[in-house]
C-alpha positions in Angstrom: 59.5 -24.5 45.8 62.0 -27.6 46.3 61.2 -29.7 49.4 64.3 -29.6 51.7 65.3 -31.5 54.5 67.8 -30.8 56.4 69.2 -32.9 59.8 68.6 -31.1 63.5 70.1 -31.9 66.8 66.6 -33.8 67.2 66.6 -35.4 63.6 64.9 -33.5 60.5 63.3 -30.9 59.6 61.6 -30.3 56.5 60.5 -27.3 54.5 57.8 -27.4 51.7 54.7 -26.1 50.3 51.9 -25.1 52.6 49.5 -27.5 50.1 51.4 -30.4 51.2 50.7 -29.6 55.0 48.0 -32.3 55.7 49.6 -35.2 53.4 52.8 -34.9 55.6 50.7 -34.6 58.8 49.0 -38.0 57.6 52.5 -39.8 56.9 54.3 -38.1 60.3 51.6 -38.3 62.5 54.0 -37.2 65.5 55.9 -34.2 63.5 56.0 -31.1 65.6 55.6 -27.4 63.6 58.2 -25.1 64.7 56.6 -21.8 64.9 60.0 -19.7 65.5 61.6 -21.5 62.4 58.8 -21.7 60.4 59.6 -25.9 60.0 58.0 -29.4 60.5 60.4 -31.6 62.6 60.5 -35.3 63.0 62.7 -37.7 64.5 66.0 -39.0 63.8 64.5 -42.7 62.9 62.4 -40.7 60.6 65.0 -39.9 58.1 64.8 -42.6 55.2 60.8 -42.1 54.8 61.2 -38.5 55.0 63.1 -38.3 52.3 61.3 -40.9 50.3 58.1 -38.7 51.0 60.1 -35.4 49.6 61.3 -37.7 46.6 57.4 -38.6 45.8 55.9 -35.0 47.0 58.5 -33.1 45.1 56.3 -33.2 41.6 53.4 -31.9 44.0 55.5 -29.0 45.5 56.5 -27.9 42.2 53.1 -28.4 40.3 51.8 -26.6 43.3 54.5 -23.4 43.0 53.7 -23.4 39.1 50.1 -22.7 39.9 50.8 -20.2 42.2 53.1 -18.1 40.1 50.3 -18.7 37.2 48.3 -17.0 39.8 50.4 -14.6 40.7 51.0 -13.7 37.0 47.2 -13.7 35.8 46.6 -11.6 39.5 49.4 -9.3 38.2 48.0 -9.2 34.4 44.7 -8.3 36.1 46.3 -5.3 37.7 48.0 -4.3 34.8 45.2 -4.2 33.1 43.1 -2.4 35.2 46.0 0.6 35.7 46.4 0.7 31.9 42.3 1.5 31.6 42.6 3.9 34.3 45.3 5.6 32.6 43.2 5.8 29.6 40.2 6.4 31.2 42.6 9.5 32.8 44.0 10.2 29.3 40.5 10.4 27.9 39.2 13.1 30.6 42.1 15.0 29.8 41.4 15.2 26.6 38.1 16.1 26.7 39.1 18.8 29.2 41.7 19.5 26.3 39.0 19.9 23.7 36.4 22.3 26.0 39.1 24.5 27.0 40.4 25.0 23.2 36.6 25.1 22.3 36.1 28.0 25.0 39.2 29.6 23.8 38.3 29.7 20.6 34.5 30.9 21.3 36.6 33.5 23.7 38.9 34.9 20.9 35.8 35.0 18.4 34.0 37.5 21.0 36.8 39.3 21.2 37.0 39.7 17.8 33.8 40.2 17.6 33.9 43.2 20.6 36.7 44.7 18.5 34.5 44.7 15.4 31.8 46.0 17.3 33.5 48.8 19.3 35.3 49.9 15.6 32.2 50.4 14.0 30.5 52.1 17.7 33.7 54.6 16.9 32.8 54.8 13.2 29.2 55.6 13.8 30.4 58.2 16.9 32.8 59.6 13.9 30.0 60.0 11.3 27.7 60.8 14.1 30.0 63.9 15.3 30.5 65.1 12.1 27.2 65.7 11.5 26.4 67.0 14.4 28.9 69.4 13.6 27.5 70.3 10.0 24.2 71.0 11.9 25.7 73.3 14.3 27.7 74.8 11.9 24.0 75.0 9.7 22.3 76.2 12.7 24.9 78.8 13.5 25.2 80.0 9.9 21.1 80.9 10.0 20.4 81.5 14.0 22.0 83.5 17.0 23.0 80.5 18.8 24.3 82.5 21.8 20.9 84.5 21.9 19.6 80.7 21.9 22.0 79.7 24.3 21.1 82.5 26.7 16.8 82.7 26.3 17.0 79.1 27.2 18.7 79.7 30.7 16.3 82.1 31.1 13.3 79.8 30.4 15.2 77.3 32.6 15.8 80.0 35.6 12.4 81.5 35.6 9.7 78.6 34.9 7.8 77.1 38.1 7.8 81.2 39.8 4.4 81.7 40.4 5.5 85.8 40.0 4.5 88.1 37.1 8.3 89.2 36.5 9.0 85.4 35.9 6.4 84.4 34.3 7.2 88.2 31.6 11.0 86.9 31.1 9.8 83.5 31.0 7.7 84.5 27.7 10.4 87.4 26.7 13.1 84.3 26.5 10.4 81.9 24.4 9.7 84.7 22.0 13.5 85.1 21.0 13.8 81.0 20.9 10.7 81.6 18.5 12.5 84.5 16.4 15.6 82.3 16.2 13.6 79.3 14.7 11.7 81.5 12.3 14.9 81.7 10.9 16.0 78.5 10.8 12.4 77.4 9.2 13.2 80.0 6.4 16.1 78.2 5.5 14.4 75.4 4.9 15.0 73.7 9.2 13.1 73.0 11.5 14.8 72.2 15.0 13.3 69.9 17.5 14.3 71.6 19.9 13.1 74.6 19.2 10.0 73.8 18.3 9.4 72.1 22.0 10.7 75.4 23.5 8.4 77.8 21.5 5.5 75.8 22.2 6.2 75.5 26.5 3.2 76.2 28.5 4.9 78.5 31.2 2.3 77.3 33.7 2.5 73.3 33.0 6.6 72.8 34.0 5.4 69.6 35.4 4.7 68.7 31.8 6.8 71.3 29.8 10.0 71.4 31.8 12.7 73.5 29.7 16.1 71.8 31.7 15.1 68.8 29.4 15.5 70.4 25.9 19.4 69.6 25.3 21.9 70.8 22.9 21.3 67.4 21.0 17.3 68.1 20.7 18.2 71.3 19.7 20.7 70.4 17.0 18.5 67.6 15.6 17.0 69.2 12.3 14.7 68.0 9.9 14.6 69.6 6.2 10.9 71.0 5.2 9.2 69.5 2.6 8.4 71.8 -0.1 
């Protein structure tokens, strides 16, 4: 900042460098600040030492604004520094986040794939599953009367837990055609699971030999005899 002085109605006022606020206070003991104007004014016979003072404190007043933009520049630096490792601090995070959201994507796709895999080989193993259950029946069918099967289980179903002669006689009539049917099957070679849990049924024990839990699937699961 260049000292100025410049001449008032009352005589000078000068402008300068806050830093040189006490040396001019010391060399115009009777200059007046003006607040409003934001000034230090002296007299009129104050002129000639006024400006020899600005002459001599003009060095000052620019070593003194050098510093301060140093100041300001380093203060500045400082800031720029510290927003530029924020940003990559910022830049960082985001690619870390980055990185775990590709990772989860990519654990998320090979889950997938492996689901797909998994429910391809479930359909596979239904497939196979279906067609031998099919061979069975078809085996099974070829041998037995699945109907008479189909209809002497009911019966064992319908009538077991009657505490009544009648029930308990088409109770036993139903198990002895279930054991006719597996005869046959057992000299083909078969014997049905199934079956084998129906012919052996203790009429008077459904809380331990309850028909309604003999499937279709127990019946059609076969096992070939040894020899």
């Amino acid at each position: 900042m260049t000292i100025r002085i410049e001449k008032i109605e009352t005589g000078f006022a000068a402008y300068f460098p806050y830093d040189l606020k006490d040396n001019f206070r010391a060399t115009f003991k009777t200059a007046k600040w003006n607040s409003q104007l934001k000034r230090w004014e002296v007299g009129p016979r104050s002129g000639k030492r006024l400006e020899q003072w600005a002459a001599e404190a003009q060095a000052a007043a620019e070593a003194i604004e050098q510093e301060a933009e140093a100041e300001l520049t380093e203060q500045d630096l400082a800031q720029i520094r510290n927003e530029l490792a924020k940003i990559h601090g910022d830049i960082e995070a985001a690619q870390e986040r980055k990185a775990k959201i590709a990772e989860v994507k990519q654990m998320l796709a090979d889950a997938r794939a492996e689901l797909d895999e998994a429910k391809q080989a479930l359909t596979e193993e239904k497939a196979a599953a279906d067609e031998v259950q099919k061979d069975v029946a078809t085996l099974i069918a070829n041998v037995c009367d699945m109907k008479a099967v189909t209809e002497a289980h009911k019966a064992m179903i319908k009538n077991q837990g009657i505490k009544k002669a009648w029930a308990t006689k088409l109770y036993r009539e139903a198990q002895e055609v279930i054991e006719e049917q597996h005869d046959k099957l057992r000299d083909a070679g078969f014997v049905s699971e199934g079956l084998e849990e129906l012919e052996n049924f203790n009429v008077n024990r459904t809380d331990r030999d309850n028909a309604r839990r003999v499937t279709e699937a127990d019946i059609l699961t076969i096992t070939k005899i040894d020899d």
